[in-house]
BAFI-3210 file (N, C-alpha, C; in Angstrom, 3 decimals, decimal comma, padded with zeros to 6 digits):
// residues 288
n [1|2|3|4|5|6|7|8|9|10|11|12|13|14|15|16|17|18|19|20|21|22|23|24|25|26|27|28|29|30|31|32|33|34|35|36|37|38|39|40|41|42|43|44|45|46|47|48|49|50|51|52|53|54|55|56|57|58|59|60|61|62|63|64|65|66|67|68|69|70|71|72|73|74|75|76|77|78|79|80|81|82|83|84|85|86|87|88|89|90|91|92|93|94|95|96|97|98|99|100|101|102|103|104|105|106|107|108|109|110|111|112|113|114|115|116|117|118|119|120|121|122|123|124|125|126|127|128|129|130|131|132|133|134|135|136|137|138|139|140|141|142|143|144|145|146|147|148|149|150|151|152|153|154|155|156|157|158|159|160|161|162|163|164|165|166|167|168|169|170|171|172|173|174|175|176|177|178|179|180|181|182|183|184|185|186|187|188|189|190|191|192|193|194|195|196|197|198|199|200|201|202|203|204|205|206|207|208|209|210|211|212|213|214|215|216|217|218|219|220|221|222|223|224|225|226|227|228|229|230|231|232|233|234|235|236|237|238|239|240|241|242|243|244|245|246|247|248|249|250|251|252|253|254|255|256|257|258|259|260|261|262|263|264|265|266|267|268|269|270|271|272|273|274|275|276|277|278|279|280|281|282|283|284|285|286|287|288]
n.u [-007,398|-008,060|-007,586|-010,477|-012,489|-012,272|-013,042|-014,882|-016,172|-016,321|-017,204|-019,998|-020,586|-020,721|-021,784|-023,251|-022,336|-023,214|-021,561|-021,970|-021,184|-021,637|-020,253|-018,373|-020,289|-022,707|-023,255|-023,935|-021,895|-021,818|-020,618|-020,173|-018,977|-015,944|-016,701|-016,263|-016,277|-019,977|-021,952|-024,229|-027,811|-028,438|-030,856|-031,153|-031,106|-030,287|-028,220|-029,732|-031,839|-035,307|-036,714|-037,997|-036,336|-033,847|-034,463|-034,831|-031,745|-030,685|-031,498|-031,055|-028,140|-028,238|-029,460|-027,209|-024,708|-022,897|-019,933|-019,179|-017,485|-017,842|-020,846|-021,539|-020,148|-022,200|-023,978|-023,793|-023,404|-025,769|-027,519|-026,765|-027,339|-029,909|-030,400|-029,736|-030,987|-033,823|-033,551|-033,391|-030,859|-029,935|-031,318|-034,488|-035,661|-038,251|-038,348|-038,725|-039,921|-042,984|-044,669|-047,096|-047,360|-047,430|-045,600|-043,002|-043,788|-044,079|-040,846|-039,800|-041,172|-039,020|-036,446|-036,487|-037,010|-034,803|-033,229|-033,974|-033,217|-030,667|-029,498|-030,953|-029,950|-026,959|-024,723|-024,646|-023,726|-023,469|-022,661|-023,609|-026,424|-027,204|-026,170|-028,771|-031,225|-030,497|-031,641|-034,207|-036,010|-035,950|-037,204|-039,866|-043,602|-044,726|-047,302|-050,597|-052,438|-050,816|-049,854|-051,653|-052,981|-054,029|-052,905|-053,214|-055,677|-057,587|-056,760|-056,848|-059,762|-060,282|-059,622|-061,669|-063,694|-066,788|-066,846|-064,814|-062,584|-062,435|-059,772|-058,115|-058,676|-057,698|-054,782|-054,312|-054,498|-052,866|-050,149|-050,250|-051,787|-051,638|-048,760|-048,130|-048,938|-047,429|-044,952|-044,058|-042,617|-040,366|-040,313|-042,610|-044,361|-043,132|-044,585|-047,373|-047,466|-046,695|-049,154|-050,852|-050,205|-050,729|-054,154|-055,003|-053,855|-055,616|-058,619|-061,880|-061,443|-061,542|-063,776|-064,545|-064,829|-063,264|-060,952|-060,018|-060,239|-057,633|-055,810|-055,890|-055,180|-052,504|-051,150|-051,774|-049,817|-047,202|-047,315|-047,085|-044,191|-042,597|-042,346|-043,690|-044,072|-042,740|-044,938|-047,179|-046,096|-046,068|-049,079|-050,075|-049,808|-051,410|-053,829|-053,439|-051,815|-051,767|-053,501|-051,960|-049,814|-050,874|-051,722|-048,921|-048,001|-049,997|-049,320|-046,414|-046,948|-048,177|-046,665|-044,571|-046,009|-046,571|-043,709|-043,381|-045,101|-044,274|-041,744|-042,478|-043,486|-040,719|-039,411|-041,198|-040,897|-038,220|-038,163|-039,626|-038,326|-035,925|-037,056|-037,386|-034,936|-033,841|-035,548|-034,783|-031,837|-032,503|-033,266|-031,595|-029,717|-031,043|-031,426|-028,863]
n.v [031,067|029,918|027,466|027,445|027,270|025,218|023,272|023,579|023,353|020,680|019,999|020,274|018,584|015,947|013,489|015,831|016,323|016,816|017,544|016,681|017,491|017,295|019,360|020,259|022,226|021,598|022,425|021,974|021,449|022,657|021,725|023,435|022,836|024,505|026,630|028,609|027,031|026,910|027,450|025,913|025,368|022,430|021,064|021,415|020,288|016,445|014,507|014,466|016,381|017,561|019,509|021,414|022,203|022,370|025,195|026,474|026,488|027,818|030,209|031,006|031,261|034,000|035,599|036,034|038,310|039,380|039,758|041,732|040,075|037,383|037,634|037,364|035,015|033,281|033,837|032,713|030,140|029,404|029,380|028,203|025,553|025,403|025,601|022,958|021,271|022,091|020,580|018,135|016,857|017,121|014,988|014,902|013,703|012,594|013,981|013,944|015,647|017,609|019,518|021,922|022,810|026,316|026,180|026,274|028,366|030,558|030,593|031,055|033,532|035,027|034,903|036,575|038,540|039,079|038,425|041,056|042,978|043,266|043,234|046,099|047,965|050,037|049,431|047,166|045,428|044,832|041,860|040,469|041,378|040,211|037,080|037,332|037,080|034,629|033,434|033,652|032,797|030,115|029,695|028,336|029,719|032,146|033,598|034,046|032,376|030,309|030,734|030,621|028,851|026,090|025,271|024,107|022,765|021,264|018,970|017,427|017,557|016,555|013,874|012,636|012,527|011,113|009,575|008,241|005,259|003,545|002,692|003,876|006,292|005,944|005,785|008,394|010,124|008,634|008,595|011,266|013,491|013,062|013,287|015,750|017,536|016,826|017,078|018,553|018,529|018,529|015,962|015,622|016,827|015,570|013,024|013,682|014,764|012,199|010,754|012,483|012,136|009,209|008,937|009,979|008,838|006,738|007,850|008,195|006,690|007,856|010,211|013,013|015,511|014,957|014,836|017,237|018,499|017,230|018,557|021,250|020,968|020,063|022,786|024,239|023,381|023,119|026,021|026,662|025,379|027,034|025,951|026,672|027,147|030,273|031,328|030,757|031,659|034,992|034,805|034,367|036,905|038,540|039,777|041,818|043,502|046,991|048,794|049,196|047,695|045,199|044,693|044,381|042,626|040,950|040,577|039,929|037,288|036,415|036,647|034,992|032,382|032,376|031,932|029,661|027,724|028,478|027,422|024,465|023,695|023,826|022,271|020,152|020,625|020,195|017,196|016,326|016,949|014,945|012,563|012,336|012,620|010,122|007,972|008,578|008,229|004,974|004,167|005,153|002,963|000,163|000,574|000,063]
n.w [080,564|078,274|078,874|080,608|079,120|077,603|079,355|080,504|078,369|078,031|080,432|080,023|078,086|079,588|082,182|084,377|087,917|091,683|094,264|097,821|101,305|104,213|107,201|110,240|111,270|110,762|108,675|104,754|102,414|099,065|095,966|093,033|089,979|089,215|090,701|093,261|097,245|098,928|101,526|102,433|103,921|106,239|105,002|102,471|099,062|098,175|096,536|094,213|093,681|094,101|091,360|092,787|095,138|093,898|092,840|095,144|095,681|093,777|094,527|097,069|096,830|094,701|096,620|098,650|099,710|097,449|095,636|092,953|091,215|091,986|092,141|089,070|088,925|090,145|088,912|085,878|086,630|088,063|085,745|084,038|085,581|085,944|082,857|082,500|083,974|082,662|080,223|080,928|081,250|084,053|086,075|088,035|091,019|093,348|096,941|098,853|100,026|100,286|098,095|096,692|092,989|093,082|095,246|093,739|092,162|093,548|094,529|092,311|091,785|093,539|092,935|090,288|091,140|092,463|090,302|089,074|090,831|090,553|088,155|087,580|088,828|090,044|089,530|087,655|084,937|081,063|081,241|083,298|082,860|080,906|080,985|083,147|081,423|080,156|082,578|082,815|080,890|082,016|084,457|086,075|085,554|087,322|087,567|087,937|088,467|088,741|090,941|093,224|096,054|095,646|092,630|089,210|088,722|086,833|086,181|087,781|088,091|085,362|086,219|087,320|085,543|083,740|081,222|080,555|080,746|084,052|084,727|083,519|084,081|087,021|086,459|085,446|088,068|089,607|087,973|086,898|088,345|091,201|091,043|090,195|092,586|094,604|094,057|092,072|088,806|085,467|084,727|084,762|082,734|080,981|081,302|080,632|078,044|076,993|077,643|076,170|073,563|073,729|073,893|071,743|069,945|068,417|066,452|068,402|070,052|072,451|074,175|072,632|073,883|076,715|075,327|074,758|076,679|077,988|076,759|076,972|079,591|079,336|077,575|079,998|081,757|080,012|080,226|082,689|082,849|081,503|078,649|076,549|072,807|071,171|069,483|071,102|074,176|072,841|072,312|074,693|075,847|074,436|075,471|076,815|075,454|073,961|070,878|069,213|069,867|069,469|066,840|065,454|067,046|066,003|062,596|063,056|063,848|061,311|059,795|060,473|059,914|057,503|056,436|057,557|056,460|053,680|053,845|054,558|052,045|050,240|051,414|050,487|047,747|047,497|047,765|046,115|043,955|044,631|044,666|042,162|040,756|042,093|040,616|037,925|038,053|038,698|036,072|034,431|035,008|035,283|032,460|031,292]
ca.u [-008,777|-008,735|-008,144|-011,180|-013,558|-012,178|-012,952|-016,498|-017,171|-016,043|-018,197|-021,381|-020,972|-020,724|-023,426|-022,619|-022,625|-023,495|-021,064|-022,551|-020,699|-021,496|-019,105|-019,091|-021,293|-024,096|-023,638|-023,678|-021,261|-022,217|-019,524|-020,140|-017,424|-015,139|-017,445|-015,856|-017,511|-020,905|-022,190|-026,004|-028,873|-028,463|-032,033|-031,304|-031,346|-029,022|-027,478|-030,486|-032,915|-036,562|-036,853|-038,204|-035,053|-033,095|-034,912|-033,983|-030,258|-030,458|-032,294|-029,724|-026,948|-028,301|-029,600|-025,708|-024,215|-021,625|-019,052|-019,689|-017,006|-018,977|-021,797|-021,620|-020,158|-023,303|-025,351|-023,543|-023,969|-026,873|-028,257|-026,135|-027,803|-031,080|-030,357|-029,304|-032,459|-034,953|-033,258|-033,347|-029,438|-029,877|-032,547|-034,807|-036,596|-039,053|-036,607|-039,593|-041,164|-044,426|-044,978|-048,046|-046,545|-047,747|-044,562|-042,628|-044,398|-043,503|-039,528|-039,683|-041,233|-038,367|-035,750|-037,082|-037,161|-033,547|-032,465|-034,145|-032,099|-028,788|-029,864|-031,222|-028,561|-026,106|-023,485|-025,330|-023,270|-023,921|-022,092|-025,038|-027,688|-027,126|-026,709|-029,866|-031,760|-030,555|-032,216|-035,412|-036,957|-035,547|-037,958|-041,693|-044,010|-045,413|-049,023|-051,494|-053,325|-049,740|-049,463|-052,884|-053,212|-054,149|-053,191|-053,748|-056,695|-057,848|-055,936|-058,130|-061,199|-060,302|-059,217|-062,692|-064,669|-067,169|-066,787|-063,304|-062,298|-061,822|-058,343|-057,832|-059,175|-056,568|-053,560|-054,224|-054,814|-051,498|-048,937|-049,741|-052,407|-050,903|-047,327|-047,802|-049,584|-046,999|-043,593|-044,182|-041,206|-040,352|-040,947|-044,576|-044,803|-042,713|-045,705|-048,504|-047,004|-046,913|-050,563|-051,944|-049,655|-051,691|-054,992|-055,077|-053,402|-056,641|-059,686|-062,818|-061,179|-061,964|-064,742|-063,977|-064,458|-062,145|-059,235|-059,932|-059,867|-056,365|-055,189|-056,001|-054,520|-051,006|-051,136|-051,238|-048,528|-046,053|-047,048|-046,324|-043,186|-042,304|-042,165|-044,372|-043,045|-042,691|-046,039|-047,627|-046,238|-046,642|-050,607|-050,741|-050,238|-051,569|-054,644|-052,554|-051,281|-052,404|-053,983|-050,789|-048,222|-051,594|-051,425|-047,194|-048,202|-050,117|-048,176|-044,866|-047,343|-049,040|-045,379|-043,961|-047,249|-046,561|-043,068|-043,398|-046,055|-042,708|-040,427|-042,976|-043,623|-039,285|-039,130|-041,924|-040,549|-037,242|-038,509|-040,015|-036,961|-034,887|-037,525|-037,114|-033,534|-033,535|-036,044|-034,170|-030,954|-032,446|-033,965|-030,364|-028,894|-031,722|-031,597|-027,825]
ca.v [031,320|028,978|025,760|026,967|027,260|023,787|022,737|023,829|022,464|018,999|019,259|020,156|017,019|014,829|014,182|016,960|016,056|017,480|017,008|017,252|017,134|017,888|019,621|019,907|022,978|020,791|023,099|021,235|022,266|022,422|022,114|023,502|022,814|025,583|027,534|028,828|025,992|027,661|026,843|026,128|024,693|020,661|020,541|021,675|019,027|015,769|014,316|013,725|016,858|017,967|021,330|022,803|022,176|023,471|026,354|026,977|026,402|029,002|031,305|031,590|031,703|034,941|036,393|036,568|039,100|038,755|041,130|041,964|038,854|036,388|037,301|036,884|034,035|032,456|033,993|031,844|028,054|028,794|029,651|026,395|024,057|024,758|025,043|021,668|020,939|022,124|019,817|016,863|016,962|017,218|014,208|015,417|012,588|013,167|013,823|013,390|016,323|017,796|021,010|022,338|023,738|027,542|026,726|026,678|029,882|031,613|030,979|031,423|035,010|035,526|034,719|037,218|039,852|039,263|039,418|042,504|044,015|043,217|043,970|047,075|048,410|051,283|048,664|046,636|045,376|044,129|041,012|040,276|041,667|039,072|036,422|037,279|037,077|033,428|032,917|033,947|031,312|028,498|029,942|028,167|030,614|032,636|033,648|034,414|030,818|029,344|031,513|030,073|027,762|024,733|025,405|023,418|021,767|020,991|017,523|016,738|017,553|015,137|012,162|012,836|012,361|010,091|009,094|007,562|003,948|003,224|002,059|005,076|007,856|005,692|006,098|009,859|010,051|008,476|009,305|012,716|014,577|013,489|013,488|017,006|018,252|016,330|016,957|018,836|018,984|018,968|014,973|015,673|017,543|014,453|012,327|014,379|014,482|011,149|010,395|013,259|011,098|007,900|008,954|010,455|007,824|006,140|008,285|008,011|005,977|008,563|011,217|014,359|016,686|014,812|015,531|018,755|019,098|017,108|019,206|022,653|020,925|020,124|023,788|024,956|022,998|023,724|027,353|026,559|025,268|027,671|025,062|026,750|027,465|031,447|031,475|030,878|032,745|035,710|035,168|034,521|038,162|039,345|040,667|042,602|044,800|048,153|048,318|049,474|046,642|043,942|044,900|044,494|041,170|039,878|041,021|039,147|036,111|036,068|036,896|033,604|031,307|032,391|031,731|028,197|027,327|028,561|026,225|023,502|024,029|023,799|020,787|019,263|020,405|019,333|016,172|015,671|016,826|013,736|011,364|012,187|012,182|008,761|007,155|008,699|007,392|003,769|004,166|004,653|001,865|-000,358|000,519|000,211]
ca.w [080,131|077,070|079,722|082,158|078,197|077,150|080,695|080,429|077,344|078,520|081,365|079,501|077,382|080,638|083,139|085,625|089,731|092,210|095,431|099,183|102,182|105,930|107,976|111,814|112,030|110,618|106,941|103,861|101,064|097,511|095,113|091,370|088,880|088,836|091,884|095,311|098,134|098,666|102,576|102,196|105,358|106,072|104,921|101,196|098,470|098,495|095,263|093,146|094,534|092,937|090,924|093,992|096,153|092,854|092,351|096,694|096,019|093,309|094,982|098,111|095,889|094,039|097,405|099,006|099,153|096,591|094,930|091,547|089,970|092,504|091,668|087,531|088,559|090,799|087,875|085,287|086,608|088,095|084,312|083,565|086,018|085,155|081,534|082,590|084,602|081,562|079,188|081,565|081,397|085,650|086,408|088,828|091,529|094,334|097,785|100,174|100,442|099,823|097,652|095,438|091,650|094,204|095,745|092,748|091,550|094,297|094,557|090,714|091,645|094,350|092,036|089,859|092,057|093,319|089,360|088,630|091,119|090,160|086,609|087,570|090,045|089,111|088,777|086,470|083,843|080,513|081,329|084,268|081,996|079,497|081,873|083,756|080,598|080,060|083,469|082,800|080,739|082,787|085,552|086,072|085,633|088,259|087,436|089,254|088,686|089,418|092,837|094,247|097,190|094,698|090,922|087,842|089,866|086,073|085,931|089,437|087,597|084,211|086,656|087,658|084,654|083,972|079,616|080,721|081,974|085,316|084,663|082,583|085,726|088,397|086,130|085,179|089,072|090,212|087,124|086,799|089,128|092,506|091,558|090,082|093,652|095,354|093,737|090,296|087,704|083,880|084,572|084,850|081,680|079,951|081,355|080,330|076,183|076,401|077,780|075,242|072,440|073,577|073,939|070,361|068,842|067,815|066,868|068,432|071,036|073,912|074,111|072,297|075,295|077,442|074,628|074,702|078,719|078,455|075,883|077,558|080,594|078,725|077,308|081,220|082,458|079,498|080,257|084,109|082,934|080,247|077,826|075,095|071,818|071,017|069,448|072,593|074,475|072,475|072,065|076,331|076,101|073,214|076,109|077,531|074,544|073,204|070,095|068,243|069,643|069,099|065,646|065,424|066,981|064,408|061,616|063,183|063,593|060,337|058,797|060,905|059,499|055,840|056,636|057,699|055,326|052,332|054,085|054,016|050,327|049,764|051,436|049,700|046,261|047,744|048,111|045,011|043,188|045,282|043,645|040,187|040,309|041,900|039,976|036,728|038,381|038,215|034,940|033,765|035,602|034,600|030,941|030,785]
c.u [-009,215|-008,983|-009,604|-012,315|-013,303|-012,714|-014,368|-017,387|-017,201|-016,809|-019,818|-021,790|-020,659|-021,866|-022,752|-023,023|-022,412|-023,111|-021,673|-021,750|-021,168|-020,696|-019,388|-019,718|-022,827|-024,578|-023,561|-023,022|-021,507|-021,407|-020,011|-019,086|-016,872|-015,292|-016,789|-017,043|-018,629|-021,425|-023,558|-026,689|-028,303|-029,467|-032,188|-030,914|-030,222|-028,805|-028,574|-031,612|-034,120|-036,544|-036,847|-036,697|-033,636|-033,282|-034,577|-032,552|-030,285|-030,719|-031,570|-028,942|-027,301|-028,853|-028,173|-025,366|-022,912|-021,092|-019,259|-018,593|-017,766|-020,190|-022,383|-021,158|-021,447|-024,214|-025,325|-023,885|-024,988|-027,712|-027,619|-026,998|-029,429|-031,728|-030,670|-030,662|-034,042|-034,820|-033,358|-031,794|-029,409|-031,454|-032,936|-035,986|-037,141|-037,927|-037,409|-040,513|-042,646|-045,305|-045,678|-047,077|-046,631|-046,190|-043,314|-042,272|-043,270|-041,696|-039,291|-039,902|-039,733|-037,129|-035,525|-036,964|-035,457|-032,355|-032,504|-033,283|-031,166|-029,161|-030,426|-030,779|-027,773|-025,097|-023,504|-024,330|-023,717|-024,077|-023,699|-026,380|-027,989|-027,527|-028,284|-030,879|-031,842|-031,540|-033,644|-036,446|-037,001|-036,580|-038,975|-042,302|-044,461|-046,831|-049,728|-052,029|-052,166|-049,612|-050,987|-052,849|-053,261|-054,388|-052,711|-054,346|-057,824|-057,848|-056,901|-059,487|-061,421|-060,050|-060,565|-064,464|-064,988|-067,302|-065,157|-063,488|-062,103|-060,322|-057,747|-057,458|-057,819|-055,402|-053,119|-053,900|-053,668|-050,071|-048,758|-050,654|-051,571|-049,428|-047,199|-047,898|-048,689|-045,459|-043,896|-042,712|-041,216|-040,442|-042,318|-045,241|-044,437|-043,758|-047,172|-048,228|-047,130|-048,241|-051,281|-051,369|-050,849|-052,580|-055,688|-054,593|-054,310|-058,216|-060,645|-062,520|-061,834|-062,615|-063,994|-063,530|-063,205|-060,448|-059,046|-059,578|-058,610|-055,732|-054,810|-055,152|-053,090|-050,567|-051,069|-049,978|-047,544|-046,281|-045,922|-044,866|-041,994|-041,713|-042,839|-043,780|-043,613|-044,082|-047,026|-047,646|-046,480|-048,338|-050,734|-050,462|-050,613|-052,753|-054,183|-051,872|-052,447|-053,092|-052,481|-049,992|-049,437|-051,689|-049,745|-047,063|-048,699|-049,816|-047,469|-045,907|-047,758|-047,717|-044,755|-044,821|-046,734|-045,008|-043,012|-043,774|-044,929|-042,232|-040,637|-042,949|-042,169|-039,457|-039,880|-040,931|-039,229|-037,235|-038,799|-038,795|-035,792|-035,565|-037,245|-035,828|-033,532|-034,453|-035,185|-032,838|-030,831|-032,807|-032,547|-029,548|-030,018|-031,545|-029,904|-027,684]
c.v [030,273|027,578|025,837|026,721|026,060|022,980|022,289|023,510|021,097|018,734|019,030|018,867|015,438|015,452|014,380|016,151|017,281|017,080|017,753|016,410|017,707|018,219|020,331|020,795|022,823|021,711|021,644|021,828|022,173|022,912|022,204|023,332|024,034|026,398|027,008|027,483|027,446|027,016|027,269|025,305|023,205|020,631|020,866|020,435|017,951|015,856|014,593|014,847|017,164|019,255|021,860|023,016|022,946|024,636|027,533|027,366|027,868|030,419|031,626|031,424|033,197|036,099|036,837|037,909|039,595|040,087|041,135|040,297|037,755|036,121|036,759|035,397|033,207|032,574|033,253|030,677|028,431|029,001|028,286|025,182|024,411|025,269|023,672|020,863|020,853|021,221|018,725|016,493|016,038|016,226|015,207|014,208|013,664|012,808|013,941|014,488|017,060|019,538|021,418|022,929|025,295|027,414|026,932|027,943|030,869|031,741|031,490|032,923|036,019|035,809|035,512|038,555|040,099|039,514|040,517|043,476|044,484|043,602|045,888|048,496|049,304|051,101|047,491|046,549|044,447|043,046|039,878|040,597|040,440|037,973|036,454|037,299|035,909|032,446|032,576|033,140|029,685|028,511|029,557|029,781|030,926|033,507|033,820|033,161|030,238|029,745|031,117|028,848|026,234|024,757|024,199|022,314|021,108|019,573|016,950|016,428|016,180|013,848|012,031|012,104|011,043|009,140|008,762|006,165|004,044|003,215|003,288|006,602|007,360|006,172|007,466|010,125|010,122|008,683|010,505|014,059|014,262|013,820|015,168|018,110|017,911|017,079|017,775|018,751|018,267|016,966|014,704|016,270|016,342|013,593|012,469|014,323|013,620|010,328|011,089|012,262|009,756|007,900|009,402|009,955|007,508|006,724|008,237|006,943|006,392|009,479|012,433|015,080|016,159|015,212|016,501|019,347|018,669|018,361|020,835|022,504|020,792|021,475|024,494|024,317|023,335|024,942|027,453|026,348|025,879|027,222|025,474|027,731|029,374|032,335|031,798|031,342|034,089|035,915|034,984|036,089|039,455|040,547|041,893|043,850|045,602|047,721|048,298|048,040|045,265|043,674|044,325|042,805|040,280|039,874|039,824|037,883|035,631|035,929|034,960|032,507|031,191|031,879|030,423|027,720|027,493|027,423|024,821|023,118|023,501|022,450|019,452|019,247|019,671|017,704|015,169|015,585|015,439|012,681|011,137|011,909|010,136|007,600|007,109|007,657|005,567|002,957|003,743|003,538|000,895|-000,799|-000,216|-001,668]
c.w [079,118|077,665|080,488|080,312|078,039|078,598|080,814|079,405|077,766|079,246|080,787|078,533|078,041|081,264|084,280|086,666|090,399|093,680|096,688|100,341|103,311|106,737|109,608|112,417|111,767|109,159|106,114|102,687|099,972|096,828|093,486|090,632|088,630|089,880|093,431|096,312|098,357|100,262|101,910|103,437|105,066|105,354|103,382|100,560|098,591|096,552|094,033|093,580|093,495|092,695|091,999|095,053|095,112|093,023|093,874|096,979|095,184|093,907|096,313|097,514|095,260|095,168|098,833|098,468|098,764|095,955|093,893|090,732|090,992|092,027|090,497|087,703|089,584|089,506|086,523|085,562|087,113|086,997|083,727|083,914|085,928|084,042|081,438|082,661|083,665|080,658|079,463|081,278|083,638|086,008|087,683|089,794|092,958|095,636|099,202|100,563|100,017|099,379|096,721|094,962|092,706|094,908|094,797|092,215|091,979|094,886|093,494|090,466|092,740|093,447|090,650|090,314|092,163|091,448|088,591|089,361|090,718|088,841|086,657|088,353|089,324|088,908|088,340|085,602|082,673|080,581|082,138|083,713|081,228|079,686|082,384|083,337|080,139|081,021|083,424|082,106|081,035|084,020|085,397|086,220|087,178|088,326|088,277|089,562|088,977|091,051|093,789|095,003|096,523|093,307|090,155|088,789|088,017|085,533|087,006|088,659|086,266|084,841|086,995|086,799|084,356|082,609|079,504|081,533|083,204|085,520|084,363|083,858|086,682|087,530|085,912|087,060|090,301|089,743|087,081|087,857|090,632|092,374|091,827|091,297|094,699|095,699|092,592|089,793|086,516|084,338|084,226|083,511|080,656|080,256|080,475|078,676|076,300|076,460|076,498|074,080|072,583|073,604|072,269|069,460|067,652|067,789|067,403|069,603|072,746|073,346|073,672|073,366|076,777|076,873|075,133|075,883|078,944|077,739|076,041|079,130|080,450|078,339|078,833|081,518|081,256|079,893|081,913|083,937|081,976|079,057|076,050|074,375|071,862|070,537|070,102|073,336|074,604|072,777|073,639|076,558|075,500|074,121|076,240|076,807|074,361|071,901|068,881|068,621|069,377|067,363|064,855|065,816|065,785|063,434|061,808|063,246|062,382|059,209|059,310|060,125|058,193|055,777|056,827|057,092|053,913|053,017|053,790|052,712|050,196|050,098|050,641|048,476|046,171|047,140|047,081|043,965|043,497|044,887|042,516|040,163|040,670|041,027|038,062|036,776|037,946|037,243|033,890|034,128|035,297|032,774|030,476|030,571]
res [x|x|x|x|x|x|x|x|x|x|x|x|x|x|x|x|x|x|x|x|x|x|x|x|x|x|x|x|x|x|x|x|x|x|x|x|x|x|x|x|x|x|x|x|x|x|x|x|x|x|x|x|x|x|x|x|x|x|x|x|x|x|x|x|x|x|x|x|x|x|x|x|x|x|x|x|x|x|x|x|x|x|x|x|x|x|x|x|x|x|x|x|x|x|x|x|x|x|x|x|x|x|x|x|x|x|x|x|x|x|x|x|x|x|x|x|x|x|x|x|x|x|x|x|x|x|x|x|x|x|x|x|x|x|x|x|x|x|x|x|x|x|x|x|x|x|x|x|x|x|x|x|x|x|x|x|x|x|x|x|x|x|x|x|x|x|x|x|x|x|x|x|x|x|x|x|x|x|x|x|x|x|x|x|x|x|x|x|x|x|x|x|x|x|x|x|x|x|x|x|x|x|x|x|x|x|x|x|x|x|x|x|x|x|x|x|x|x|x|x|x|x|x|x|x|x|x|x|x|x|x|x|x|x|x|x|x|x|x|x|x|x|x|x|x|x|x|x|x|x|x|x|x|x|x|x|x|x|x|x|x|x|x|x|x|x|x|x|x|x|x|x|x|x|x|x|x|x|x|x|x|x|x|x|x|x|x|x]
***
């Protein structure tokens, strides 16, 4: 037991692979580190596949039907690999095919479904509870505006606009609205931070209202990709509460604000305290 933990730490601080072989009934095997071979379709991802072909492997792995130590263990790496996958640990490139974020959604809601079961089953164990709780914010959302025929059509509309360069509209156009309609994944979100980073660099550079339309459009896609901080999420469903737990909400938020706002404050005084000493420091080494 202590060689397979040392085993597993070693691997997590290498960059994991992902072995594929064909064998002569036209399966393809997918070997996880430590995981029984796993037969999966020819047509599932190769070495290098996109979220969506991830989010497929996982999703027949957790719909087998596996014995209770199988299964904890499918429900482990696959909470591993896209741990892996959210962190950009597991690169993710386009593998040719052609899937609105909607398809995403909707394995993300299957996947979902298949670990409420097992979580909710009458041989449910903590062990799988726990696990299947790790899973759950590695999952794109599934929304109702993510589950529509053509969602975050918002990015379409800003490549659109007319208080932007030319140059400006093609690159939004081809970096991040078609890939995202094409291929989406946590690449597309690392694109999008770094466009909102450059457009706001320099004030007054670009039209207010276009910030504001990227900025509401970066705020969907981290949601799509459940990228937004705890805050956030909270208030996307603050609607949705009673009046009693909307209340309990803002409390724990207004408690977190005043909370951060102290820490700030420490570090400042911190800060200032690490001046005085060193300026005293060279006052005495000076004088001496």
């Amino acid at each position: 037991m202590v060689e397979r933990q040392n085993n597993m730490t070693a691997l997590l601080l290498t960059n994991p692979t992902f072995v594929g072989v064909r064998d002569e009934n036209g399966f393809r095997d997918y070997r996880m580190p430590f995981m029984r071979t796993i037969h999966l379709p020819t047509n599932q991802p190769s070495i290098h596949p996109s979220i969506c072909a991830w989010l497929e492997v996982v999703h027949t792995l957790l719909t087998r039907n596996l014995e209770f130590e199988d299964r904890l263990e499918a429900l482990v790496y696959s909470a591993v690999y896209l741990k892996w996958i959210n962190t950009g640990q597991i690169p993710c490139f386009e593998d040719g095919g052609h899937h609105r974020p909607n398809r995403h959604a909707e394995i993300s809601r299957r996947i979902f479904g298949d670990l409420e079961r097992m979580t909710h089953g009458k041989n449910a164990s903590s062990k799988v509870i726990l696990v299947a709780r790790k899973i759950h914010p590695c999952l794109p959302s599934f929304k109702s505006e993510f589950t529509a025929s053509v969602p975050l059509t918002r990015i379409r509309d800003i490549a659109h606009r007319n208080d932007i360069p030319h140059d400006l509209k093609q690159e939004i156009k081809h970096t991040i609205q078609n890939k995202l309609h094409r291929n989406a994944g946590p690449e597309d979100l690392v694109a999008t931070e770094a466009m909102l980073s450059r457009i706001t660099k320099i004030p007054g550079q670009y039209s207010q209202a276009f910030i504001e339309q990227f900025k509401i459009f970066h705020t969907e896609l981290k949601d799509f990709f459940n990228a937004g901080s705890l805050a956030e999420l909270l208030d996307s469903i603050k609607e949705s509460l009673d009046s009693q737990c909307s209340e309990a909400l803002n409390l724990f938020l207004e408690c977190k604000r005043v909370l951060k706002h102290l820490n700030n404050m420490n570090r400042r005084r911190q800060n200032v305290y690490r001046r005085q000493e060193q300026r005293e420091r060279d006052n005495e080494h000076w004088g001496e």
